[in-house]
C-alpha positions as CSV (number, residue, x, y, z in Angstrom):
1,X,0.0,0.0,0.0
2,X,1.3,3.3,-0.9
3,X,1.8,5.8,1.4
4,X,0.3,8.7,0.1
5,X,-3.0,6.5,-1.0
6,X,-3.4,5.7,3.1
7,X,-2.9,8.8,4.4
8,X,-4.8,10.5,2.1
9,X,-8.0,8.5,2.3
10,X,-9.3,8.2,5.8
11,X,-10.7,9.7,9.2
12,X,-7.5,9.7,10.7
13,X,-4.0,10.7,9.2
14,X,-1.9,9.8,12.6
15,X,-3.3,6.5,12.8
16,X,-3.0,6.1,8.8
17,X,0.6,7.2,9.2
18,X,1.4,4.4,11.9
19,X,-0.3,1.5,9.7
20,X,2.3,2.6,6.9
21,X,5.1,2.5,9.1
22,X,4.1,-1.0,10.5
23,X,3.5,-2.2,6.8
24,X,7.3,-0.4,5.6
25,X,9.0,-2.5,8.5
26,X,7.2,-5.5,7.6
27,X,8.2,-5.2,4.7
28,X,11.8,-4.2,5.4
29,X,11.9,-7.5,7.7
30,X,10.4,-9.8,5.1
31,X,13.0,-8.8,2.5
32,X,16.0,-9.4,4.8
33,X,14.6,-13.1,5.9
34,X,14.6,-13.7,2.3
35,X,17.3,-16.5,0.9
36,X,18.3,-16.9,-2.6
37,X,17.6,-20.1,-4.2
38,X,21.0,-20.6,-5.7
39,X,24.3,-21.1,-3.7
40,X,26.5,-19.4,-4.9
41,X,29.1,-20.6,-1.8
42,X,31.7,-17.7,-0.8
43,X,32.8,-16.3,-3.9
44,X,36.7,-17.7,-4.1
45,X,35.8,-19.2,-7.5
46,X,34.9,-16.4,-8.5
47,X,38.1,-14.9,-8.3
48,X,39.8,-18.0,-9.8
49,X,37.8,-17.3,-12.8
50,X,38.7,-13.7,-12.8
51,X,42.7,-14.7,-12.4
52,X,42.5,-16.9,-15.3
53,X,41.3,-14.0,-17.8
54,X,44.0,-11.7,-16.4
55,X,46.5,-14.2,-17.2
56,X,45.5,-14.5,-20.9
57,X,45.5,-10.4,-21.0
58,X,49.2,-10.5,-18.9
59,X,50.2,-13.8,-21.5
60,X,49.1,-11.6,-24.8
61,X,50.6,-8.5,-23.8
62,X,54.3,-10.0,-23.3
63,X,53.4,-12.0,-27.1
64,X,53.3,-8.7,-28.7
65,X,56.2,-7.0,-26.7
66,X,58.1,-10.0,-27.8
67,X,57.3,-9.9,-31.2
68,X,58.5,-6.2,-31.3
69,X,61.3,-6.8,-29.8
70,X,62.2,-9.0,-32.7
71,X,61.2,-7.1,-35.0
72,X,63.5,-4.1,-33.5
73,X,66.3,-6.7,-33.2
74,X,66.3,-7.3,-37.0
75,X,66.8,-3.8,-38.0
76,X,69.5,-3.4,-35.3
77,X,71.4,-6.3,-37.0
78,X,70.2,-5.2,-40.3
79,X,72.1,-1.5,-39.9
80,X,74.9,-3.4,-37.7
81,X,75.9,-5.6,-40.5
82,X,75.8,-3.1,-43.6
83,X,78.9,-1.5,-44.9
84,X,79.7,1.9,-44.2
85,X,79.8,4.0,-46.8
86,X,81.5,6.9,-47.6
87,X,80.2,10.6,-47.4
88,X,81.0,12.8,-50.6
89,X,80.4,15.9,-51.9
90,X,79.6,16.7,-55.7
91,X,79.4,20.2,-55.2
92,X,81.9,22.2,-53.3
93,X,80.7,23.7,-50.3
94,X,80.3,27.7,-50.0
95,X,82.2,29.5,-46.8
96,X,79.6,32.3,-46.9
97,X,77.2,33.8,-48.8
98,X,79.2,37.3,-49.8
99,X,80.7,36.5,-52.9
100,X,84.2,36.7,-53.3
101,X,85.3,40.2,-54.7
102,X,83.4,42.5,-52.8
103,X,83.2,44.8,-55.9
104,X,81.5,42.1,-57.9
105,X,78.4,41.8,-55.6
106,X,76.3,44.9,-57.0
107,X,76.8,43.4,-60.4
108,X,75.3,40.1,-58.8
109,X,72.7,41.6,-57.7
110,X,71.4,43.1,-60.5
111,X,72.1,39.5,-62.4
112,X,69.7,38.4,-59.9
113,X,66.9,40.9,-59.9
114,X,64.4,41.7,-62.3
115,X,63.9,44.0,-65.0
């Protein structure tokens, strides 16, 4: 029975108001002496079950750091066992950018610039 149905409808609210309160702990004390129909025992498979998935997470993470760590391997053999090769230059390099003969950069310059 709700409690604003009771309350509402009847000669005396006190009296309605302390048959709702009986009826809410009744209530209260039938749902605690309730038992569940399946046992479900203390709960330590439970965390067997849960320890068995971690390990398969745990067991495919270090798969995939391994596999990496091949793969890096490889190339770090790869670069250790090529040749070394020698740097050259085709073009000379330039000291600065002035040219050489101070007297020769207006002329440059204008070589450079448009008309």
């Amino acid at each position: 029975m709700l409690k604003n149905d009771t309350i509402d409808k009847g000669p005396s609210k006190l009296l309605l108001k302390q048959i709702d309160l009986e009826n809410y702990y009744k209530h209260r004390r039938n749902v605690s002496e309730i038992q569940s129909l399946t046992k479900l025992g203390n709960g330590t498979h439970i965390k067997h079950i849960s320890r068995g998935k971690q390990d398969q997470l745990e067991e495919e993470k270090n798969t995939e750091i391994e596999k990496a760590n091949h793969i890096l391997f490889q190339k770090i053999r790869k670069i250790m066992e090529r040749k070394p090769y020698k740097v050259t230059t085709h073009y000379p390099l330039r000291q600065s950018s002035r040219s050489v003969v101070p007297q020769d950069r207006p002329r440059d310059l204008m070589a450079i610039s448009p008309p």
